[in-house]
C-alpha positions as CSV (number, residue, x, y, z in Angstrom):
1,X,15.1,-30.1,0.0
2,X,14.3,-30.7,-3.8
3,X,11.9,-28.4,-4.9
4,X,9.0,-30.3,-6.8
5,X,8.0,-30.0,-10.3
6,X,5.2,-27.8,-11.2
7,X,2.0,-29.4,-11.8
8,X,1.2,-29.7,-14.9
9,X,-2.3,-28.7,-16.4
10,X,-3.9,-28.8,-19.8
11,X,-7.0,-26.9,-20.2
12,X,-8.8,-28.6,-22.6
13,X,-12.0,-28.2,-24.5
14,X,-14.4,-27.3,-27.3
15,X,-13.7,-24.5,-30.0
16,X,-14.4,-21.3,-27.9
17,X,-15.4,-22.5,-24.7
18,X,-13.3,-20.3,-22.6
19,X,-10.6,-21.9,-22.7
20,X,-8.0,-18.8,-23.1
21,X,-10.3,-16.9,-21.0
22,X,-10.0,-19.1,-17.9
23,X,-6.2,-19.4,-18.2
24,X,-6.2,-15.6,-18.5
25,X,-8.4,-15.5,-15.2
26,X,-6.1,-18.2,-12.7
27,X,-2.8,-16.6,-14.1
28,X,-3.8,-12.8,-14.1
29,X,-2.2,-12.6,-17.4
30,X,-4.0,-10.4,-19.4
31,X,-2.3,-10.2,-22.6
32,X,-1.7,-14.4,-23.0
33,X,-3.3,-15.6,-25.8
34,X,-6.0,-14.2,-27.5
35,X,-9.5,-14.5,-26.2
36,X,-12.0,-14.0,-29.3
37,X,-15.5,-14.5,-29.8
38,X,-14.3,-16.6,-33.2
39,X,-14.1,-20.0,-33.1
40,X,-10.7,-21.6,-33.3
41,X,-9.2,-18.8,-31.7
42,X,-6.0,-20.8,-30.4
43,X,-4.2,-23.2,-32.8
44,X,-1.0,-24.2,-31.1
45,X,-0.4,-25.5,-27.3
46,X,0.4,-22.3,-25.4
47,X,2.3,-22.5,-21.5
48,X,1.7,-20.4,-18.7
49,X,3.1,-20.8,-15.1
50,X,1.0,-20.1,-12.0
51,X,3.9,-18.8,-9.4
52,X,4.2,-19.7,-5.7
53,X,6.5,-18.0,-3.6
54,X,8.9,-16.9,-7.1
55,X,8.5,-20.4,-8.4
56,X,6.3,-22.3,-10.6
57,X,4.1,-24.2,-8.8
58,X,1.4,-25.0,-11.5
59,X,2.3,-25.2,-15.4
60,X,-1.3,-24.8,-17.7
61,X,-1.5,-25.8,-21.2
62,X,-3.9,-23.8,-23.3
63,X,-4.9,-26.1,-26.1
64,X,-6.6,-25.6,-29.3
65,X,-10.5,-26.6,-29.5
66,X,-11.7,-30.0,-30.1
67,X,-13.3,-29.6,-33.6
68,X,-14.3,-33.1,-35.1
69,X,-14.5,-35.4,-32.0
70,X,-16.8,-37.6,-33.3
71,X,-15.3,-38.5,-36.3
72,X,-12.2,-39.3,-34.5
73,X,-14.3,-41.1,-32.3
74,X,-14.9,-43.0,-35.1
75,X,-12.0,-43.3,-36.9
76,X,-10.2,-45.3,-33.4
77,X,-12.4,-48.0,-34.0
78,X,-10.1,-49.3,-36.6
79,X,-7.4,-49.7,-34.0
80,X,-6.6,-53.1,-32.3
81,X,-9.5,-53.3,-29.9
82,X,-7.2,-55.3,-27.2
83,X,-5.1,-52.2,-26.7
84,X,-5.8,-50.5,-23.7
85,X,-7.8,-46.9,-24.6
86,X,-4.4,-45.0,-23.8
87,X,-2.2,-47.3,-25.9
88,X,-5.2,-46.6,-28.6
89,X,-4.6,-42.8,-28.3
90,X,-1.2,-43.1,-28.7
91,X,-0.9,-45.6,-31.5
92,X,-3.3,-42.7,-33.5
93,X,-0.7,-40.3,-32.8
94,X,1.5,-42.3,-34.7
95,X,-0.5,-42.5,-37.6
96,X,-0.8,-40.1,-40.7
97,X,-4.1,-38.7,-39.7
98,X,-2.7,-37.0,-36.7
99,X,-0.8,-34.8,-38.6
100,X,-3.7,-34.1,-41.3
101,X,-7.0,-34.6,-41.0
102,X,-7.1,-34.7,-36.8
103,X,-4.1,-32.3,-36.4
104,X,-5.8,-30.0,-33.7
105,X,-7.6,-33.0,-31.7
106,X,-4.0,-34.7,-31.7
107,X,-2.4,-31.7,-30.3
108,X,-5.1,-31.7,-27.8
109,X,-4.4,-35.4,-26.9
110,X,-1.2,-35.3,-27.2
111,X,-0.8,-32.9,-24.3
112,X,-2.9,-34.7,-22.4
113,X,-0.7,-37.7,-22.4
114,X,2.0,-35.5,-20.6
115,X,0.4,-34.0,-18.0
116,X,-1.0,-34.7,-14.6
117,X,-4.2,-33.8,-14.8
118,X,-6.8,-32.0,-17.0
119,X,-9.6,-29.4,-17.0
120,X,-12.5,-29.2,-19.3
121,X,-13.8,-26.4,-20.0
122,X,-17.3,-26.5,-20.8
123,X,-19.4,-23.2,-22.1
124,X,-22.1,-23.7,-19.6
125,X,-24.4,-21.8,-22.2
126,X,-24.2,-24.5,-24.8
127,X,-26.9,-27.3,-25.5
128,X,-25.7,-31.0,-24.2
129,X,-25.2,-32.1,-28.2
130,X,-23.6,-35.4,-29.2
131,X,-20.1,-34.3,-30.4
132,X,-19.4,-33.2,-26.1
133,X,-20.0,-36.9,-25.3
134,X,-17.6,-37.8,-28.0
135,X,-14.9,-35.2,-26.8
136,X,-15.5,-36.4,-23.1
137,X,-14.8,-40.3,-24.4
138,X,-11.8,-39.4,-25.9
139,X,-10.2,-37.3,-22.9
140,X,-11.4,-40.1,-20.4
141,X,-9.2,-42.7,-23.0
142,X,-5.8,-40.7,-22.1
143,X,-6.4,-42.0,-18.5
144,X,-5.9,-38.5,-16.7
145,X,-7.6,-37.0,-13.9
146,X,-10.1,-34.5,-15.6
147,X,-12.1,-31.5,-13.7
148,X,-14.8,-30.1,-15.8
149,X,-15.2,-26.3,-15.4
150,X,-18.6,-24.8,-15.9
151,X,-18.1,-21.7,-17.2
152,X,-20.4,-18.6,-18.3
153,X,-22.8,-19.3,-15.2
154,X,-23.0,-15.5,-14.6
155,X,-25.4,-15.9,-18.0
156,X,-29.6,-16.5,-17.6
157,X,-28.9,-19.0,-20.6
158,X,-26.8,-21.5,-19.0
159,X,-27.7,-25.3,-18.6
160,X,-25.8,-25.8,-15.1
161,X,-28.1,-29.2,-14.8
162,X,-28.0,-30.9,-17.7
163,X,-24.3,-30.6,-17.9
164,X,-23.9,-32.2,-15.1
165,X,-26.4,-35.0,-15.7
166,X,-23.8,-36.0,-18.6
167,X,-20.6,-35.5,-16.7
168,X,-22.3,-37.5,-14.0
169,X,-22.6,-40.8,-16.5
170,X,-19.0,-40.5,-17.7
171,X,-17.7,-40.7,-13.8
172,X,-17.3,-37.0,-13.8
173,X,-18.7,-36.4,-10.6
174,X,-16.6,-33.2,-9.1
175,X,-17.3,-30.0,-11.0
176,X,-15.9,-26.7,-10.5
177,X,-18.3,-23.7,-10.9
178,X,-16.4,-20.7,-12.3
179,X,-17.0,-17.7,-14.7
180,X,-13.6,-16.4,-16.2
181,X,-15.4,-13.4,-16.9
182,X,-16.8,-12.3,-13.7
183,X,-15.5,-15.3,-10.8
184,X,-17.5,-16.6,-8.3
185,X,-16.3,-15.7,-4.5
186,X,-13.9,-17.9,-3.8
187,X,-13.5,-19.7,-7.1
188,X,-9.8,-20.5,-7.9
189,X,-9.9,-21.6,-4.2
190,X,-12.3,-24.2,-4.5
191,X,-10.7,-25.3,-7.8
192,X,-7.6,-25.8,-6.8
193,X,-9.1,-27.7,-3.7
194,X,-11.4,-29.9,-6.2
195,X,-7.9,-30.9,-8.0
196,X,-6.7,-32.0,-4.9
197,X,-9.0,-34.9,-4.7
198,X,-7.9,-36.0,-8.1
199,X,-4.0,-34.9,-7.4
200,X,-4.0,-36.4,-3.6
201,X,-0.1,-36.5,-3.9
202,X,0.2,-32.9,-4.8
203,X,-2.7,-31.8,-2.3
204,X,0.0,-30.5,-0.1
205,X,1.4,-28.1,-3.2
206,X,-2.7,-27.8,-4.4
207,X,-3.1,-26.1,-0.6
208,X,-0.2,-24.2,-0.9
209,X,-1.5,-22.5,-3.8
210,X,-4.5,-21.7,-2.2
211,X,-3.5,-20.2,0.9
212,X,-1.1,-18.5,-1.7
213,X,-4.4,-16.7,-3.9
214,X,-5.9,-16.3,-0.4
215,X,-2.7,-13.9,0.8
216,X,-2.4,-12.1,-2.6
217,X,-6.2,-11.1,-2.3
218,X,-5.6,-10.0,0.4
219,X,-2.5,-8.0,-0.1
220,X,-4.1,-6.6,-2.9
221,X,-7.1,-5.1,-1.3
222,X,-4.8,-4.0,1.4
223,X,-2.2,-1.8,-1.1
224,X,-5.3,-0.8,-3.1
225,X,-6.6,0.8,0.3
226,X,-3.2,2.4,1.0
227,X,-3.4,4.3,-2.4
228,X,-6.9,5.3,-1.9
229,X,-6.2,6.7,1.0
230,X,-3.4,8.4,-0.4
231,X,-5.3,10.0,-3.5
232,X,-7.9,11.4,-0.4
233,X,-5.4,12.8,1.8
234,X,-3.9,14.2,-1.0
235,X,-7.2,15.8,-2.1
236,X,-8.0,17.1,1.0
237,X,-5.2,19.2,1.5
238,X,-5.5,20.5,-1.7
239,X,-6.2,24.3,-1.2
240,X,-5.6,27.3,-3.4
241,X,-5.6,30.7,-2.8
242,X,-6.9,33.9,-4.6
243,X,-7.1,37.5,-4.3
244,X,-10.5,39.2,-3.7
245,X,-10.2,41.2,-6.9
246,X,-9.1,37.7,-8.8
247,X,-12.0,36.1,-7.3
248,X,-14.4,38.6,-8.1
249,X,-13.8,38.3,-11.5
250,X,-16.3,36.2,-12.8
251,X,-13.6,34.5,-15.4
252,X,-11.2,34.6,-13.1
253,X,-12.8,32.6,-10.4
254,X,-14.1,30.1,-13.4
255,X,-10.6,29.5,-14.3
256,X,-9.3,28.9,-10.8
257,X,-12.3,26.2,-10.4
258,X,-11.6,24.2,-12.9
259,X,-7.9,24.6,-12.4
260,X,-8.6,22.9,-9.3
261,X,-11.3,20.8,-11.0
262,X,-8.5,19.2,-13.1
263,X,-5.7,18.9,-10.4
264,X,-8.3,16.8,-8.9
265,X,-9.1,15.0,-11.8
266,X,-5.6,14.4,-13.0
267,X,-5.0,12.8,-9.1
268,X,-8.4,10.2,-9.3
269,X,-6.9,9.0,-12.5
270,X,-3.0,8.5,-11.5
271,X,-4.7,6.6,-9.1
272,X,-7.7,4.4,-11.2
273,X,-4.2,3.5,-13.6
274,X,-2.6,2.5,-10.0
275,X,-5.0,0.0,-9.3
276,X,-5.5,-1.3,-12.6
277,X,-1.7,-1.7,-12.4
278,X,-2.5,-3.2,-9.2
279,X,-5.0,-5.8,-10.5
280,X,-3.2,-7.3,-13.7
281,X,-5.2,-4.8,-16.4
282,X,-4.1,-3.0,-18.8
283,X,-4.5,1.2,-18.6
284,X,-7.8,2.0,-20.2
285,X,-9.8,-0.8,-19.0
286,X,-11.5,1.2,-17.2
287,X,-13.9,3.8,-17.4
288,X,-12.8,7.3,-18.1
289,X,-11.8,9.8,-14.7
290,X,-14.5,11.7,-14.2
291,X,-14.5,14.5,-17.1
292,X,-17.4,17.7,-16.9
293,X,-18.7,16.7,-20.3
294,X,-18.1,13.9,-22.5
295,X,-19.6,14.2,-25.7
296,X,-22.3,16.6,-24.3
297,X,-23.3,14.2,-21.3
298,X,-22.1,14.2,-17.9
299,X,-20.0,10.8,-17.0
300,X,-19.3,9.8,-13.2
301,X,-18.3,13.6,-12.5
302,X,-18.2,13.9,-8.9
303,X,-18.1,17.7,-9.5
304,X,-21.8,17.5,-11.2
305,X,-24.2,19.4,-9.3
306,X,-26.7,16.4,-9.0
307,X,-24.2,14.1,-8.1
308,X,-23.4,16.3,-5.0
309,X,-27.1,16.7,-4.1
310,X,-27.2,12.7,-3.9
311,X,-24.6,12.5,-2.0
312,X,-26.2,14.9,0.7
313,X,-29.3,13.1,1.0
314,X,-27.7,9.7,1.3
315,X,-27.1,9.6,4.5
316,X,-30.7,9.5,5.5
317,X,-33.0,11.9,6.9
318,X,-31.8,15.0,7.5
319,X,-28.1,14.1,7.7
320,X,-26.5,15.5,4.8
321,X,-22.6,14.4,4.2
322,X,-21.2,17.8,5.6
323,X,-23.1,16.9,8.8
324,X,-21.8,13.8,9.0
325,X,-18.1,15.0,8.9
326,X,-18.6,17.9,11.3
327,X,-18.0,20.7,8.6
328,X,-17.7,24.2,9.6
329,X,-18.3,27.7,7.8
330,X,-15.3,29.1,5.8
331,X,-14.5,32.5,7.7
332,X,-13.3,33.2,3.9
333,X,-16.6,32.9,2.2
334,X,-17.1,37.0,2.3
335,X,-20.6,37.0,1.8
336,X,-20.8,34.4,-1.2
337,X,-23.8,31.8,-1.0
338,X,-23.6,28.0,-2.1
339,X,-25.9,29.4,-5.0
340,X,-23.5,31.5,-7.0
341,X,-23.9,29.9,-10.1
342,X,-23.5,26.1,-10.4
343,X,-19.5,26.2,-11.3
344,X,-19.1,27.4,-7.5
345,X,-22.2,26.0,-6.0
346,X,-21.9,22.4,-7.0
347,X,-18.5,22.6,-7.7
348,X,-15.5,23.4,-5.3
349,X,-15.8,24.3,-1.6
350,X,-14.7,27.7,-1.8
351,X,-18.1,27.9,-0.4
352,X,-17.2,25.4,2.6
353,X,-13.7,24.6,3.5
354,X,-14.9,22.4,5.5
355,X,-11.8,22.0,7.6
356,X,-10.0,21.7,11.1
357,X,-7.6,23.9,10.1
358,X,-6.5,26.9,12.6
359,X,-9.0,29.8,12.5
360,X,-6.5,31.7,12.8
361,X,-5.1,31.4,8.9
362,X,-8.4,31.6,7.9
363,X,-8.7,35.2,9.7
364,X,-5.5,36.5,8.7
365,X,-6.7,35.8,4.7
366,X,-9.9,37.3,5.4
367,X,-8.2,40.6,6.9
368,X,-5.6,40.5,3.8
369,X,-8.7,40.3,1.4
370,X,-7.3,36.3,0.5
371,X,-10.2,33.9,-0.3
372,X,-9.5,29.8,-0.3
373,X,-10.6,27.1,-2.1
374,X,-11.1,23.7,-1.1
375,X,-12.3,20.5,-2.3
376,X,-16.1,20.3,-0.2
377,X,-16.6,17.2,2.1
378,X,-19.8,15.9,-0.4
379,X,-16.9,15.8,-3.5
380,X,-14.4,13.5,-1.4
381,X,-17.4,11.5,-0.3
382,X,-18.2,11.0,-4.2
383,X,-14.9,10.7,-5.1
384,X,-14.4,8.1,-2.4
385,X,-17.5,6.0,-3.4
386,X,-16.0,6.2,-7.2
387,X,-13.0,4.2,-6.4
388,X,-14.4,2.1,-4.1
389,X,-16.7,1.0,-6.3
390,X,-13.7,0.4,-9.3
391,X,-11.7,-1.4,-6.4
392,X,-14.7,-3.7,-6.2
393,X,-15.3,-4.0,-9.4
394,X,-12.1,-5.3,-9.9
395,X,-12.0,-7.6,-7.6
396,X,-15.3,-9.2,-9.4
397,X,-13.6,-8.9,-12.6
398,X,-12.0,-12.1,-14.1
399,X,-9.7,-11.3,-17.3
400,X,-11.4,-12.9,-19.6
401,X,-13.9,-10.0,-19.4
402,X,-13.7,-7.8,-23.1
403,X,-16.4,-5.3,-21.8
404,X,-15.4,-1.7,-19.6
405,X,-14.9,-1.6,-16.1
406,X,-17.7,1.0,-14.6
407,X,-17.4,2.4,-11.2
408,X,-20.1,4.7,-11.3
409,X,-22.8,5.3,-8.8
410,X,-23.2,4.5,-4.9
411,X,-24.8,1.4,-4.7
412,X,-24.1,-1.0,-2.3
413,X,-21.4,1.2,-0.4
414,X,-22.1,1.9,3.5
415,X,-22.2,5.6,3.7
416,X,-21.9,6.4,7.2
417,X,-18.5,4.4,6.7
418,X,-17.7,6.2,3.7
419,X,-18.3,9.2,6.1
420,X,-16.6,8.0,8.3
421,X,-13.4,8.0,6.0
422,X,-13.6,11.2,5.1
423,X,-13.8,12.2,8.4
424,X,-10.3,10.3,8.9
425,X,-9.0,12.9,6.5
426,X,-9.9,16.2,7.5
427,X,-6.6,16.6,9.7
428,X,-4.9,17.4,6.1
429,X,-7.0,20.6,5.9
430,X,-4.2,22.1,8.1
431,X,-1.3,21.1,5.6
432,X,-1.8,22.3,2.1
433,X,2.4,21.1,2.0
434,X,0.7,17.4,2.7
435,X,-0.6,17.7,-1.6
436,X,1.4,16.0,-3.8
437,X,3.4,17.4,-6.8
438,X,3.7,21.1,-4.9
439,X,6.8,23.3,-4.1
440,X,5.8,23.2,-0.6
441,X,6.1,19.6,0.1
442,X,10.1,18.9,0.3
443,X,9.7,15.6,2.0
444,X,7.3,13.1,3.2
445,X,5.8,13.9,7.0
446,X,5.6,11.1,9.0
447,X,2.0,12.4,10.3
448,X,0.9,12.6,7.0
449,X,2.1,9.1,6.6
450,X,0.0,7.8,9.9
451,X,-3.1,9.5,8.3
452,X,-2.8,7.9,5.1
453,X,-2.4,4.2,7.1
454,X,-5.2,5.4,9.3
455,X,-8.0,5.9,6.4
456,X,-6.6,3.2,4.8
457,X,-7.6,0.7,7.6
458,X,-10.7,2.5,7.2
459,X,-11.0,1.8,3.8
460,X,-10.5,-1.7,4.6
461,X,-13.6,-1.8,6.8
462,X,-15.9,0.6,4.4
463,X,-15.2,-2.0,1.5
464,X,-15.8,-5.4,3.7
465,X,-19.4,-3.8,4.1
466,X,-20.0,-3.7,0.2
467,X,-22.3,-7.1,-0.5
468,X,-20.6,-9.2,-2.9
């Protein structure tokens, strides 16, 4: 069976209406094109393929911006009025001024003469002025299918209604909302879906593409899950031991902390560069992993003392995180309070180990004078609510957007699920061999394995509960 030929797409429109941005958006290619907020940005016809199944299935065409559409308007006029408006477009092409004065809106038109259909990109923000109705005259005169796409609808300013009085009286009837900085739910779907009813012999490949974005999402969330879940077993079964003598050393027990402080650190932003990976951004679109201080302010640190006091509150009355999880007293403690000083208090649980691990281990280092340290339930449950709010974001986050990715705070996030998926975890507390990057873990364990996949799934549901 013959393979059909990609559809082929020009995204057209005025000087700097998103243009770039959108194509950037449906092809998760961050780095085609240049998206600027100067006009006249792109000055050549660019490609970019949309694949299906490791072929192209759609073929855009990011055009330079109409600049002077309504002297061009003009200047057809002086063309043989019986030609038909396409014949008029192309017998312009021919002509001198195509390739001088019009050079950019004849590149536009030109490519829209060779493709199957077209969508118009309008800034959504912009006032309904004269020179749109001329560009929309001379798009409808290359006798192609056009969509108009509304975009920047995410800003207060936008005219949503009077654009779409005008598209209405030049036969423009369907219009796809989008926002190639921050997409609506469901967007791309329900363009691709729109083009169908201009494209009704390529609806079957228009569908395919669809169900196709639908998969990847969800493939997407479900890999992003799988290396959450992997960064939270792994932290779990973090655990670090120290003599009483070391630990009674004031710098001593500072520098194990943040030792383990930064082990921790180091692991939440392998994996923030994972899912940016994941996503189609570049490393550094995001916010920083959480540092103690940034230029004398505290920055998403789940460490921070105040950020662990939120977290035990959130939970509701009287249910503090560590309640939630079903902590338990470290037997290793030896007398030390959560209140010794704010590096151990609202730090690291050498206060609470918070595990299921044997109690036997725990006696045996007590009797040899050994003290443990742990990462406490309240910093997974930050830590947890960090990257689930980045996965979101990201998910929200078109790539046309120039601004950082933040993650921080709780907002919106279930906590008795995010509890929940802690409490999934604590079965690592038992295998400090489970923690990546040590001497003591030779190989992967296939029970460590089945706990990753099991707070993954639970990741799954925590995140469906986040409103969009």
């Amino acid at each position: 069976m013959t393979t059909p030929p990609p559809i082929r797409i020009a995204v057209v429109g005025h000087t700097n209406a998103g243009k770039t941005s959108l194509l950037r958006t449906l092809t998760r290619r961050v780095n085609f094109g240049e998206v600027s907020e100067q006009p006249g940005t792109t000055r050549h016809v660019e490609s970019a393929d949309l694949d299906v199944g490791g072929k192209p299935a759609v073929r855009f065409f990011d055009t330079p911006g109409l600049e002077d559409a309504v002297a061009l308007r003009e200047h057809l006029e002086v063309f043989d009025k019986s030609l038909t408006p396409p014949d008029r477009i192309r017998r312009f092409l021919q002509s001198p001024e195509a390739h001088g004065v019009f050079e950019q809106e004849a590149k536009v038109l030109r490519a829209m003469l060779d493709v199957d259909a077209a969508f118009l990109v309008i800034d959504a923000r912009e006032a309904v002025l004269p020179k749109f109705r001329a560009e929309i005259e001379l798009l409808n005169a290359c006798a192609r299918p056009v969509l108009p796409v509304l975009n920047f609808l995410h800003s207060a300013a936008h005219r949503e209604a009077a654009w779409k009085e005008l598209l209405s009286a030049y036969g423009l009837h369907v219009v796809v909302r989008f926002d190639a900085a921050a997409p609506f739910v469901g967007a791309e779907r329900e363009l691709y879906r729109d083009l169908s009813t201009l494209l009704r012999d390529r609806r079957t490949e228009l569908d395919k593409v669809a169900a196709s974005l639908e998969a990847e999402f969800a493939q997407r969330r479900q890999a992003a899950c799988q290396r959450i879940a992997e960064l939270l077993v792994d932290a779990t079964a973090m655990r670090r031991t120290a003599t009483a003598a070391e630990f009674a050393d004031e710098q001593g027990r500072h520098r194990l902390i943040s030792d383990l402080q930064k082990s921790l650190f180091d692991k939440a932003q392998r994996c923030a560069d994972d899912l940016l990976t994941l996503y189609g951004f570049r490393e550094g679109d995001a916010d920083e992993a959480p540092l103690p201080a940034i230029e004398g302010r505290w920055t998403m640190d789940f460490f921070h003392p105040e950020a662990l006091k939120d977290a035990s509150i959130l939970l509701g009355k009287g249910v503090a995180v560590g309640a939630a999880v079903g902590v338990v007293a470290d037997l290793a403690l030896a007398g030390l309070s959560l209140g010794t000083g704010a590096a151990l208090g609202g730090a690291i649980g050498g206060a609470m180990s918070q595990g299921l691990g044997p109690l036997g281990r725990k006696l045996a280092n007590k009797l040899r004078d050994l003290h443990e340290l742990t990462v406490e339930d309240r910093v997974l449950f930050v830590l947890m609510g960090w990257q689930l709010r980045l996965l979101r974001a990201l998910e929200y986050r078109g790539h046309a957007a120039v601004d950082r990715i933040g993650a921080d705070g709780l907002d919106g996030i279930d906590h008795h699920a995010l509890a929940d998926v802690v409490r999934t975890a604590q079965p690592a507390r038992s295998h400090p061999d489970w923690e990546s990057g040590t001497r003591l873990r030779r190989r992967e364990a296939p029970q460590r394995q089945e706990l990753v996949s099991h707070a993954a799934r639970r990741l799954q549901e925590a995140i469906a509960l986040i409103p969009a």
